[in-house]
PDBQT receptor file of N, H, CA, C and O in Angstrom, charges set to zero:
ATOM      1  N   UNK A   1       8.181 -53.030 -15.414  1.00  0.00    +0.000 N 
ATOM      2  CA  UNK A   1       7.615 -52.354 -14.245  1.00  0.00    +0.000 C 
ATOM      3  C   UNK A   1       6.205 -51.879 -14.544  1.00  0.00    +0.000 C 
ATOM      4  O   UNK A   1       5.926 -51.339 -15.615  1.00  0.00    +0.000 OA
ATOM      5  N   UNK A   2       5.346 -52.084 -13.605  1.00  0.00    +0.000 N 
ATOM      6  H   UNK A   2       5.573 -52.523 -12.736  1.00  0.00    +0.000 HD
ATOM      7  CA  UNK A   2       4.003 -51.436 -13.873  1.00  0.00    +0.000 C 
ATOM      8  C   UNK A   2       3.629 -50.329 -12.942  1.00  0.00    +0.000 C 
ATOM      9  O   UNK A   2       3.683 -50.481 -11.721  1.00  0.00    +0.000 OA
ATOM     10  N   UNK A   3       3.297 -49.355 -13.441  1.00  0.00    +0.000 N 
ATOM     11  H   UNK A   3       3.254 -49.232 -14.432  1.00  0.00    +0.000 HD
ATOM     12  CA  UNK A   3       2.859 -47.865 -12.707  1.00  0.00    +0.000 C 
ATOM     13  C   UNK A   3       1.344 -47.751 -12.242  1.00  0.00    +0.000 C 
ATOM     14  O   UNK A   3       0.289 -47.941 -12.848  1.00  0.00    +0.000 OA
ATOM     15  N   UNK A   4       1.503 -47.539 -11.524  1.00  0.00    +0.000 N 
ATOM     16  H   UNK A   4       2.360 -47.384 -11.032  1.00  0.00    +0.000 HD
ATOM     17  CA  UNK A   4      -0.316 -47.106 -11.047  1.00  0.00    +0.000 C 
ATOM     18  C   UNK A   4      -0.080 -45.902 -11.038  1.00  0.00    +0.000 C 
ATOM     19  O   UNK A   4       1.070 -45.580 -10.738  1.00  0.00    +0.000 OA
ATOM     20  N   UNK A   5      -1.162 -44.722 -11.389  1.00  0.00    +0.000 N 
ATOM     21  H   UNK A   5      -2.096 -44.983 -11.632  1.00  0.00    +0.000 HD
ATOM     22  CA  UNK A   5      -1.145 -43.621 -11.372  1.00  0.00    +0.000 C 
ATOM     23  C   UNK A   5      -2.899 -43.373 -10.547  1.00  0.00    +0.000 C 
ATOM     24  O   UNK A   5      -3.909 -44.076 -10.583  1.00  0.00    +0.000 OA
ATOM     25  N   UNK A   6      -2.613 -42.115  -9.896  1.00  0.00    +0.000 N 
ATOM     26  H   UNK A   6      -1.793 -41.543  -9.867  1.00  0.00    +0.000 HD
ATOM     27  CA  UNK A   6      -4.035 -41.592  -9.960  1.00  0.00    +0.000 C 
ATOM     28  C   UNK A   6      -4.926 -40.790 -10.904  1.00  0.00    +0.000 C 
ATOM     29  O   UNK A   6      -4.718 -39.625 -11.243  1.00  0.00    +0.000 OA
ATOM     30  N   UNK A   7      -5.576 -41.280 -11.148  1.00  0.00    +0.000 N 
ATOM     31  H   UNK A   7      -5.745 -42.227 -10.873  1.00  0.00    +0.000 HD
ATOM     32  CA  UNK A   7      -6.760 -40.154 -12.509  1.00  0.00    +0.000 C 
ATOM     33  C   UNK A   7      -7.053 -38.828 -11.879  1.00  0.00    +0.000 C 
ATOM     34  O   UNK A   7      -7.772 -38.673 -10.891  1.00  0.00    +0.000 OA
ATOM     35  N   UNK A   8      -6.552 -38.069 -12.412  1.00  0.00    +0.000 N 
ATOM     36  H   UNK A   8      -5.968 -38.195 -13.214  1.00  0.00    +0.000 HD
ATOM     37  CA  UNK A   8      -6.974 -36.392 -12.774  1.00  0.00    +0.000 C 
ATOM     38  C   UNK A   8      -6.068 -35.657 -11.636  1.00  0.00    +0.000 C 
ATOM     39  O   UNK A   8      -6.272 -34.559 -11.118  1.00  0.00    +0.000 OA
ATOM     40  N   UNK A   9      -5.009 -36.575 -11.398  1.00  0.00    +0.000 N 
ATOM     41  H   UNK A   9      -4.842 -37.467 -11.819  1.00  0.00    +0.000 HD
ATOM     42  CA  UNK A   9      -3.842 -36.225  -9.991  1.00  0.00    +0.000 C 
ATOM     43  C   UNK A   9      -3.086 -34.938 -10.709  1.00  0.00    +0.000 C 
ATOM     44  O   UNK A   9      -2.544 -34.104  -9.983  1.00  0.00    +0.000 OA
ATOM     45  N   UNK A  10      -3.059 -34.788 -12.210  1.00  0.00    +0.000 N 
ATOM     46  H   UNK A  10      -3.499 -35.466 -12.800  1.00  0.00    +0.000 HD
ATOM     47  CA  UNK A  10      -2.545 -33.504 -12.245  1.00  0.00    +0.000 C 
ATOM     48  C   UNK A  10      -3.792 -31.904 -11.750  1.00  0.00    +0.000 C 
ATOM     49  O   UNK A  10      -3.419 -30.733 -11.688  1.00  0.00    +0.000 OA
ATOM     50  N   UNK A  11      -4.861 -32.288 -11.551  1.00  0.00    +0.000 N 
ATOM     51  H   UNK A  11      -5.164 -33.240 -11.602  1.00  0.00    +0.000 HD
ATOM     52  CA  UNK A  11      -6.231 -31.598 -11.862  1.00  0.00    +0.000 C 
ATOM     53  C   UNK A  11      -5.949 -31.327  -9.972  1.00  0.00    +0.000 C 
ATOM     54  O   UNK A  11      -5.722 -30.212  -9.504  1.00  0.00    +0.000 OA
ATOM     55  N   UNK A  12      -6.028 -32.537  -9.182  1.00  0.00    +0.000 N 
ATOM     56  H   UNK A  12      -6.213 -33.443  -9.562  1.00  0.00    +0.000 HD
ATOM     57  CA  UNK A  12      -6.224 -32.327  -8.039  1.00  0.00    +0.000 C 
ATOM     58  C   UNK A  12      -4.984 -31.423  -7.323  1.00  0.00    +0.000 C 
ATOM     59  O   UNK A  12      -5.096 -30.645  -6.376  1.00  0.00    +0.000 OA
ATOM     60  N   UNK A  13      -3.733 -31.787  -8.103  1.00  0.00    +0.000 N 
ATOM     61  H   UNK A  13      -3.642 -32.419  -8.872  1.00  0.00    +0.000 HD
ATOM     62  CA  UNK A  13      -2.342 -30.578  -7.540  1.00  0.00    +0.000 C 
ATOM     63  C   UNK A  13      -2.453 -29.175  -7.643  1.00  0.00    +0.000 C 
ATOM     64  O   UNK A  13      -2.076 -28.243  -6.933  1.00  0.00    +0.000 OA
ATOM     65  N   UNK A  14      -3.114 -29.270  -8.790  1.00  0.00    +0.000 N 
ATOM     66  H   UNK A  14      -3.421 -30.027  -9.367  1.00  0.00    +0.000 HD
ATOM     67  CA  UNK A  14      -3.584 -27.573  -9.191  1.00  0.00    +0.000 C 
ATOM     68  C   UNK A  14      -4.327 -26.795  -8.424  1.00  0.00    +0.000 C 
ATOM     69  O   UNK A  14      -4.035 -25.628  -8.162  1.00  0.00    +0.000 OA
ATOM     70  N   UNK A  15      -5.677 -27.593  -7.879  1.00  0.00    +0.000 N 
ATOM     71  H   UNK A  15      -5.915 -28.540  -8.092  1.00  0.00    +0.000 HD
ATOM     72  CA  UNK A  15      -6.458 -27.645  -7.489  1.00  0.00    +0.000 C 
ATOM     73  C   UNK A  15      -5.794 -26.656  -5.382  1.00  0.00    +0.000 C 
ATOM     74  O   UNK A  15      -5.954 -25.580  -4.806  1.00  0.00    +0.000 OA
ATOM     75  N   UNK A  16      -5.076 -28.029  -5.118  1.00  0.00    +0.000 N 
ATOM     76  H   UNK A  16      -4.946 -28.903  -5.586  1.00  0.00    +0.000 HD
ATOM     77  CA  UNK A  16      -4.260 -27.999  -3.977  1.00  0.00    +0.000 C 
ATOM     78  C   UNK A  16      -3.276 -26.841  -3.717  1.00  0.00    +0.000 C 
ATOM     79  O   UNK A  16      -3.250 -26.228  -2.650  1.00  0.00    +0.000 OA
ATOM     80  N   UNK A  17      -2.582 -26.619  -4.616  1.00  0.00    +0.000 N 
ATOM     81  H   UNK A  17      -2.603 -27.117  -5.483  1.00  0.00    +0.000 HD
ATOM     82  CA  UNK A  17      -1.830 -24.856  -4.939  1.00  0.00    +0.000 C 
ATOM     83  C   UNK A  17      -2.735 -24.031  -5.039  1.00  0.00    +0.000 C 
ATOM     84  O   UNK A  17      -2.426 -22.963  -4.512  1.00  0.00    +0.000 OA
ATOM     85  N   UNK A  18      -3.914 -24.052  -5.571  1.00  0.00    +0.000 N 
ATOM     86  H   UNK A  18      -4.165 -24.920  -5.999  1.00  0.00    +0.000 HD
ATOM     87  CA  UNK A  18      -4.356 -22.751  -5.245  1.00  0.00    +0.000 C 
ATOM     88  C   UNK A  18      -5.096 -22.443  -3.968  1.00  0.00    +0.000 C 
ATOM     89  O   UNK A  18      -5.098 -21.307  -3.494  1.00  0.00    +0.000 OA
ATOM     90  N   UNK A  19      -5.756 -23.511  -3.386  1.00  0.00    +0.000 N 
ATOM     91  H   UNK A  19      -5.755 -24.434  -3.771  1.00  0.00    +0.000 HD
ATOM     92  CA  UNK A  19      -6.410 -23.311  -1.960  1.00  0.00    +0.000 C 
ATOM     93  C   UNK A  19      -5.206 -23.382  -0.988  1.00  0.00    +0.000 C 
ATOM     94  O   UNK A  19      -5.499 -22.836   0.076  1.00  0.00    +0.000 OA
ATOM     95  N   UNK A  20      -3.974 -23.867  -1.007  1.00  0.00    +0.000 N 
ATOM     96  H   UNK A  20      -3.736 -24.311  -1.872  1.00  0.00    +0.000 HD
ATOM     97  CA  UNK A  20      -3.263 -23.499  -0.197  1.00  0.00    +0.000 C 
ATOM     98  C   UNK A  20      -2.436 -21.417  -0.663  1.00  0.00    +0.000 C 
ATOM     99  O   UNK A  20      -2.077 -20.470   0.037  1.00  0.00    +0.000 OA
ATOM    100  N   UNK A  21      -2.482 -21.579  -1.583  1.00  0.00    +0.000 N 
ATOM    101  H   UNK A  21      -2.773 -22.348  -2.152  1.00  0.00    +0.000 HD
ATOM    102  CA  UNK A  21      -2.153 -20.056  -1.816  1.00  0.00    +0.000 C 
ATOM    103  C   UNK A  21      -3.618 -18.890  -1.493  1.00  0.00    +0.000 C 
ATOM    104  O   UNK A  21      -3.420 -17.685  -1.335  1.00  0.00    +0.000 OA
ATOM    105  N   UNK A  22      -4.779 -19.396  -1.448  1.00  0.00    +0.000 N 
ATOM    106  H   UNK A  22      -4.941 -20.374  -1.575  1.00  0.00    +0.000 HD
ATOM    107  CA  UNK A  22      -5.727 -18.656  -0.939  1.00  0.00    +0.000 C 
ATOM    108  C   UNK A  22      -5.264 -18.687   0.674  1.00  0.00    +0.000 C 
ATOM    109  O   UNK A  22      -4.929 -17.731   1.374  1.00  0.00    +0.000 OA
ATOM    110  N   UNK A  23      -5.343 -19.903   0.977  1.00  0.00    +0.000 N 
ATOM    111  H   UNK A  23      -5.614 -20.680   0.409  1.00  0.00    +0.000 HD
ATOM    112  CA  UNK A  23      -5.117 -19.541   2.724  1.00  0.00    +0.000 C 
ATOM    113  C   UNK A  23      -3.664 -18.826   3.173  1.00  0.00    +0.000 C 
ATOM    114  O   UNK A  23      -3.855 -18.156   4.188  1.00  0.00    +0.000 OA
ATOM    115  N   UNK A  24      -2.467 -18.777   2.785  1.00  0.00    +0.000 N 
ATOM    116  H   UNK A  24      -2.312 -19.321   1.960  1.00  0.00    +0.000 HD
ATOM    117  CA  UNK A  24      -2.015 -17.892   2.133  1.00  0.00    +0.000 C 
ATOM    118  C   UNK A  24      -2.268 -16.204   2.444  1.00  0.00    +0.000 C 
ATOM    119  O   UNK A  24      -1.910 -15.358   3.264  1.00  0.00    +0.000 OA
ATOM    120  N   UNK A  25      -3.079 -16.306   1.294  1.00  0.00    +0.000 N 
ATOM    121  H   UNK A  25      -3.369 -16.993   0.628  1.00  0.00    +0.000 HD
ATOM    122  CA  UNK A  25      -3.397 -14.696   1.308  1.00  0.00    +0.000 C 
ATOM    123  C   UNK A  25      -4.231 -14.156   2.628  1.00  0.00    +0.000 C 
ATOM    124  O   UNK A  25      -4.093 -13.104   3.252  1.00  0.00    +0.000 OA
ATOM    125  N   UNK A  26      -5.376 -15.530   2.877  1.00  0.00    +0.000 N 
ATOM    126  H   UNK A  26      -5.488 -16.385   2.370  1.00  0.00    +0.000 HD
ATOM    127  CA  UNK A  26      -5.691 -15.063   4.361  1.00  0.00    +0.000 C 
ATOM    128  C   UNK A  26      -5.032 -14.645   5.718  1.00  0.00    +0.000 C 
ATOM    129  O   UNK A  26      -5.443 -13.865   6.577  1.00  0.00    +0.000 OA
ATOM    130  N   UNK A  27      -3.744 -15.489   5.649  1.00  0.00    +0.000 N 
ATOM    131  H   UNK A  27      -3.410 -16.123   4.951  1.00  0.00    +0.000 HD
ATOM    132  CA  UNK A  27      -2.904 -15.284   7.009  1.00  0.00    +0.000 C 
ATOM    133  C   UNK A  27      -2.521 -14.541   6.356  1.00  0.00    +0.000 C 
ATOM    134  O   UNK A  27      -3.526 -13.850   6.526  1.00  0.00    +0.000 OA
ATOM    135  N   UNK A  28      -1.816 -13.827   5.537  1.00  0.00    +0.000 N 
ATOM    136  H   UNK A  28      -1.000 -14.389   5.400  1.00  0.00    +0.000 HD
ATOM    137  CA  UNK A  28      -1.156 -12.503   5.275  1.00  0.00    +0.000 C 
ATOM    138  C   UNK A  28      -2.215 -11.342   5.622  1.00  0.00    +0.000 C 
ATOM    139  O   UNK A  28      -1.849 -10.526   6.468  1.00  0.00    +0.000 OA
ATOM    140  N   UNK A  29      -3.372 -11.201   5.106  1.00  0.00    +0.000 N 
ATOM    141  H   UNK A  29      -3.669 -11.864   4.418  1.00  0.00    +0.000 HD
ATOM    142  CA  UNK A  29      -4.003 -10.266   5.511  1.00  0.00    +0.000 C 
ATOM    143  C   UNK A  29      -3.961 -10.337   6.801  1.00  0.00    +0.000 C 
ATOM    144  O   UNK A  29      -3.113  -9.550   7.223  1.00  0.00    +0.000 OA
ATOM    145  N   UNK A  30      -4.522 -10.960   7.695  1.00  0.00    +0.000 N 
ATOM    146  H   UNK A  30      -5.211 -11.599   7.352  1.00  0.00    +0.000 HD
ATOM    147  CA  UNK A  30      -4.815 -10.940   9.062  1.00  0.00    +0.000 C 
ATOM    148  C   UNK A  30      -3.790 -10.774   9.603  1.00  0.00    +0.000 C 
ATOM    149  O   UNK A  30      -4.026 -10.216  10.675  1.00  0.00    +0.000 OA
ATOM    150  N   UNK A  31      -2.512 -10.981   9.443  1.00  0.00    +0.000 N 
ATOM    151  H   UNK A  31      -2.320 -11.434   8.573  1.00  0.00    +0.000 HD
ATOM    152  CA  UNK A  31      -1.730 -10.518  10.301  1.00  0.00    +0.000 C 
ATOM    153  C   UNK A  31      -0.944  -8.977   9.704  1.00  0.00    +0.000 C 
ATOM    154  O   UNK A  31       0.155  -8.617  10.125  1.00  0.00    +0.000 OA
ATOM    155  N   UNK A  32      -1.649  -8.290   8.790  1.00  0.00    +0.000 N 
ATOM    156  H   UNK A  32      -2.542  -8.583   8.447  1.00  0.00    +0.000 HD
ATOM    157  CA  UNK A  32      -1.448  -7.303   7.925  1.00  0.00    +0.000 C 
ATOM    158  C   UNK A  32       0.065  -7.327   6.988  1.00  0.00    +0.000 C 
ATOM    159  O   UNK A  32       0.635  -6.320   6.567  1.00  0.00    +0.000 OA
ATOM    160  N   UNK A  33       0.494  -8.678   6.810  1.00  0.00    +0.000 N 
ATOM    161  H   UNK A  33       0.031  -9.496   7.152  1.00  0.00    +0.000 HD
ATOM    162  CA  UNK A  33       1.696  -8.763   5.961  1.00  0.00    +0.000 C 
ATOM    163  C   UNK A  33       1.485  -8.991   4.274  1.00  0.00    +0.000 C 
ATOM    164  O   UNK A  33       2.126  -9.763   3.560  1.00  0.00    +0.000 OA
ATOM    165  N   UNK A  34       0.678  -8.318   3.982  1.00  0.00    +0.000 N 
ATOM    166  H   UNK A  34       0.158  -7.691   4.561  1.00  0.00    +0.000 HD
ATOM    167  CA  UNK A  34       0.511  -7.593   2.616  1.00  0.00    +0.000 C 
ATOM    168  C   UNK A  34       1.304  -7.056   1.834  1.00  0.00    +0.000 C 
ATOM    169  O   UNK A  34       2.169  -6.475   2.490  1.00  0.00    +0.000 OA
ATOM    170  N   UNK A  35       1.492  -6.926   0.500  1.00  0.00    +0.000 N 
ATOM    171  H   UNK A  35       0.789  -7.399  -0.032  1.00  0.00    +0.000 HD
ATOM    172  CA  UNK A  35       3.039  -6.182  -0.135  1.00  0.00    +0.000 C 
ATOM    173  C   UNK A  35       1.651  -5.581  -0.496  1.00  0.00    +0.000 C 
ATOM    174  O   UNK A  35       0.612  -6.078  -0.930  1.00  0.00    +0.000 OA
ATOM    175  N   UNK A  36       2.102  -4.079  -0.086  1.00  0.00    +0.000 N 
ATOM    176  H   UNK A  36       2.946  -3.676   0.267  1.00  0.00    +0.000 HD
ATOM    177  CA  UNK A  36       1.117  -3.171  -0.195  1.00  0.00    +0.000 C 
ATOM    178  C   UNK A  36       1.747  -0.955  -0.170  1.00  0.00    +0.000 C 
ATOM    179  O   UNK A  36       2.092  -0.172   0.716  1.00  0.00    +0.000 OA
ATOM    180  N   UNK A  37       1.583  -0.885  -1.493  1.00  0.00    +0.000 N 
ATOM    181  H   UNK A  37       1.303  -1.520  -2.212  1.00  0.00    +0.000 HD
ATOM    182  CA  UNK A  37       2.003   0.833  -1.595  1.00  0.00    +0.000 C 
ATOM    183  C   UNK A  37       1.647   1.602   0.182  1.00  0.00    +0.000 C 
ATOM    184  O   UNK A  37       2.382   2.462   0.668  1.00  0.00    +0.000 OA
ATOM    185  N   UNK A  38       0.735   1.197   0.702  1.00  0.00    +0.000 N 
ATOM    186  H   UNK A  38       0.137   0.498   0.308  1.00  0.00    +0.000 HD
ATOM    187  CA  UNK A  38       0.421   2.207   1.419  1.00  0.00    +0.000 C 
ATOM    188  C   UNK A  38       1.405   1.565   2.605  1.00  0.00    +0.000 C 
ATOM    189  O   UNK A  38       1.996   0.551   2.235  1.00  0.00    +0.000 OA
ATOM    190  N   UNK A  39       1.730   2.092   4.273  1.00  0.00    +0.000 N 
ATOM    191  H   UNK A  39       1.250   2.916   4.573  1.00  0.00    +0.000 HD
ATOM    192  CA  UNK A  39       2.653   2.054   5.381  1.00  0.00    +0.000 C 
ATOM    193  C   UNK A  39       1.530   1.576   6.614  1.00  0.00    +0.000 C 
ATOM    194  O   UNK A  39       1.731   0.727   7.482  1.00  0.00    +0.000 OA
ATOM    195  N   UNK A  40       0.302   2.392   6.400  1.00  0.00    +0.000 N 
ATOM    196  H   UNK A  40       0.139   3.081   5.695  1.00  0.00    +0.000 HD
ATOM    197  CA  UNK A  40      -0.847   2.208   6.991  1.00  0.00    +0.000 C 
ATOM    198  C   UNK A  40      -1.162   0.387   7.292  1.00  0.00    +0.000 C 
ATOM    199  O   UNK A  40      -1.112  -0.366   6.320  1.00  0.00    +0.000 OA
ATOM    200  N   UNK A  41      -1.418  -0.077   8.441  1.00  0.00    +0.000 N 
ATOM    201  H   UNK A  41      -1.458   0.535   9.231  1.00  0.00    +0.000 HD
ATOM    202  CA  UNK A  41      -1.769  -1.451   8.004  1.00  0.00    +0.000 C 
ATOM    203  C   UNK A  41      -3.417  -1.710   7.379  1.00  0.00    +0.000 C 
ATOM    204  O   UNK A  41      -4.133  -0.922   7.996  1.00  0.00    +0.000 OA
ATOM    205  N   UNK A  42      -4.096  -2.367   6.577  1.00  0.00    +0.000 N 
ATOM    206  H   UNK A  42      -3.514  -3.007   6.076  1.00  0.00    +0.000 HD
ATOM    207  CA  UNK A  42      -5.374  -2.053   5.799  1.00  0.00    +0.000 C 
ATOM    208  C   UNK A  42      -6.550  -2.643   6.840  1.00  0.00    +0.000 C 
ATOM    209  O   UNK A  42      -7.737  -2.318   6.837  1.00  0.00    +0.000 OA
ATOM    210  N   UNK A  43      -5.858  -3.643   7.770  1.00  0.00    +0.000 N 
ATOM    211  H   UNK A  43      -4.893  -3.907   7.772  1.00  0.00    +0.000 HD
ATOM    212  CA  UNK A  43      -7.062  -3.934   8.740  1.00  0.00    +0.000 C 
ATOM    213  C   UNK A  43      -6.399  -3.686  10.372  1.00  0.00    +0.000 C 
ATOM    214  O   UNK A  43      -5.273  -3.776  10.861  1.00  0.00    +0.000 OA
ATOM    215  N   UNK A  44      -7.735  -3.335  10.877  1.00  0.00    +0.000 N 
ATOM    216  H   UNK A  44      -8.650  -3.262  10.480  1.00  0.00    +0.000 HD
ATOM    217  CA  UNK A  44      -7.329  -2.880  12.466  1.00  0.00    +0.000 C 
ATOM    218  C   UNK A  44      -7.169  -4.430  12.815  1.00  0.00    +0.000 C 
ATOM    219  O   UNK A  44      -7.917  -5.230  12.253  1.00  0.00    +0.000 OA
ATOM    220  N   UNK A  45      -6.312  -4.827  13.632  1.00  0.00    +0.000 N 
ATOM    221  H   UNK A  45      -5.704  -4.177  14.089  1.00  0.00    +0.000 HD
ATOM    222  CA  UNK A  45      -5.964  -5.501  14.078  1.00  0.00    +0.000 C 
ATOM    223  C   UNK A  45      -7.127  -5.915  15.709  1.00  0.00    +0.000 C 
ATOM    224  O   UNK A  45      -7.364  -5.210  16.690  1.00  0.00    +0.000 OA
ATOM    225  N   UNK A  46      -7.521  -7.081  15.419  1.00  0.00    +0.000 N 
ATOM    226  H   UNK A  46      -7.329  -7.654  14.622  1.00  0.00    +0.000 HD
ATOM    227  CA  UNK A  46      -8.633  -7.523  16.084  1.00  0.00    +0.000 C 
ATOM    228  C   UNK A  46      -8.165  -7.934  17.591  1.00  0.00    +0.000 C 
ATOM    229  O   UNK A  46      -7.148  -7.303  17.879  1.00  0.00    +0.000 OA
ATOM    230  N   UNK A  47      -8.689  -8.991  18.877  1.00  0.00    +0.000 N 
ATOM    231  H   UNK A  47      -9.515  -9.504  18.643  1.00  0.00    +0.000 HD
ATOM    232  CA  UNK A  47      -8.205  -9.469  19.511  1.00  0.00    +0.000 C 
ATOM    233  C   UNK A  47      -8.722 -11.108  19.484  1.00  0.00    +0.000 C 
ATOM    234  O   UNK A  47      -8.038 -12.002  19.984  1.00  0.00    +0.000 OA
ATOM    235  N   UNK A  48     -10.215 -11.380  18.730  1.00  0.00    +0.000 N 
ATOM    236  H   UNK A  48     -10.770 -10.654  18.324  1.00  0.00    +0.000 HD
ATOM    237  CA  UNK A  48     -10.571 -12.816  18.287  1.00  0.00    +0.000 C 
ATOM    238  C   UNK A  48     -10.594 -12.808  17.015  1.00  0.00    +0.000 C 
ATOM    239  O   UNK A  48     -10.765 -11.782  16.358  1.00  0.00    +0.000 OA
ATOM    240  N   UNK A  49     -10.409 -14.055  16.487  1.00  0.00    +0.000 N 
ATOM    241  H   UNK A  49     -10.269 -14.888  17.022  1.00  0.00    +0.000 HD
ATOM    242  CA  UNK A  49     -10.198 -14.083  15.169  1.00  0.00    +0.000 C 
ATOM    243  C   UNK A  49     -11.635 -15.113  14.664  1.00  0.00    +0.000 C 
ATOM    244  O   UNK A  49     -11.821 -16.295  14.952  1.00  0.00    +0.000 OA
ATOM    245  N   UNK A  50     -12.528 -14.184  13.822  1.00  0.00    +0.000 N 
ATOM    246  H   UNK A  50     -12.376 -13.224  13.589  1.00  0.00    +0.000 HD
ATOM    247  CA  UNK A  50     -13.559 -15.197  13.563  1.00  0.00    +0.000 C 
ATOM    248  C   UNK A  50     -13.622 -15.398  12.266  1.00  0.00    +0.000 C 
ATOM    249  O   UNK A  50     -13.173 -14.497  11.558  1.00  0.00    +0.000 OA
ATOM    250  N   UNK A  51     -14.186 -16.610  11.611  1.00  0.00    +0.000 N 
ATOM    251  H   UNK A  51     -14.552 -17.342  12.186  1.00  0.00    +0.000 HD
ATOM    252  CA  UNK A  51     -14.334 -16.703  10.040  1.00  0.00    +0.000 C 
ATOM    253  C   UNK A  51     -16.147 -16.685   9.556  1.00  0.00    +0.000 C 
ATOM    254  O   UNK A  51     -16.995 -17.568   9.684  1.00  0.00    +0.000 OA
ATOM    255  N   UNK A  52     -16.215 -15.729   9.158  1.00  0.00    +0.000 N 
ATOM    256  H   UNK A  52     -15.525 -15.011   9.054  1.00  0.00    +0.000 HD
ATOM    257  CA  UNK A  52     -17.453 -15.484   8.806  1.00  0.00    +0.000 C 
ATOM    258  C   UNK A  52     -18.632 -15.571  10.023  1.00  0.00    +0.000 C 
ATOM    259  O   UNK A  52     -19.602 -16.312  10.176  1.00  0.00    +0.000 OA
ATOM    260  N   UNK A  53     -18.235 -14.779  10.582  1.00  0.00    +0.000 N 
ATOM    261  H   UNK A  53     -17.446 -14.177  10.458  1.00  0.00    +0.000 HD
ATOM    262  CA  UNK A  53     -19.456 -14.394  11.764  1.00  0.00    +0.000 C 
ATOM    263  C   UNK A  53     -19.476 -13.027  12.052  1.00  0.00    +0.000 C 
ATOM    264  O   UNK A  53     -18.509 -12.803  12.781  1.00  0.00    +0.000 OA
ATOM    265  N   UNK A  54     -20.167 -11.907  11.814  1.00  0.00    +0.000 N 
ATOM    266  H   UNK A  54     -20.953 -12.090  11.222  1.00  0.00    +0.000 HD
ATOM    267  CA  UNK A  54     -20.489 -10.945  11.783  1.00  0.00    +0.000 C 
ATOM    268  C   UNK A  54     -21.270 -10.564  13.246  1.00  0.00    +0.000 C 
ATOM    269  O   UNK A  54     -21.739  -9.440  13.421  1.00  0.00    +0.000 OA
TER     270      UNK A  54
């Protein structure tokens, strides 16, 4: 049997877990579902949701 593999496919999975675990942490914040000491939610809750526009 002959295998084809992709080059650096372990590099690119790693890669892929962590930007999906960053976005992740984004929808948790924004919808304030944080594991977090305080009861308070940490962001006021908006009514548009923008990404980097001030």
């Amino acid at each position: 049997m002959i295998f084809f593999s992709i080059p650096a496919s372990q590099e690119i999975v790693q890669h892929m877990t962590l930007w999906i675990a960053f976005m992740g942490a984004v929808l948790a914040a924004r919808s304030n579902r944080l594991l977090a000491v305080v009861r308070e939610p940490v962001f006021k809750p908006s009514p548009e949701f923008n990404i980097g526009y001030f």
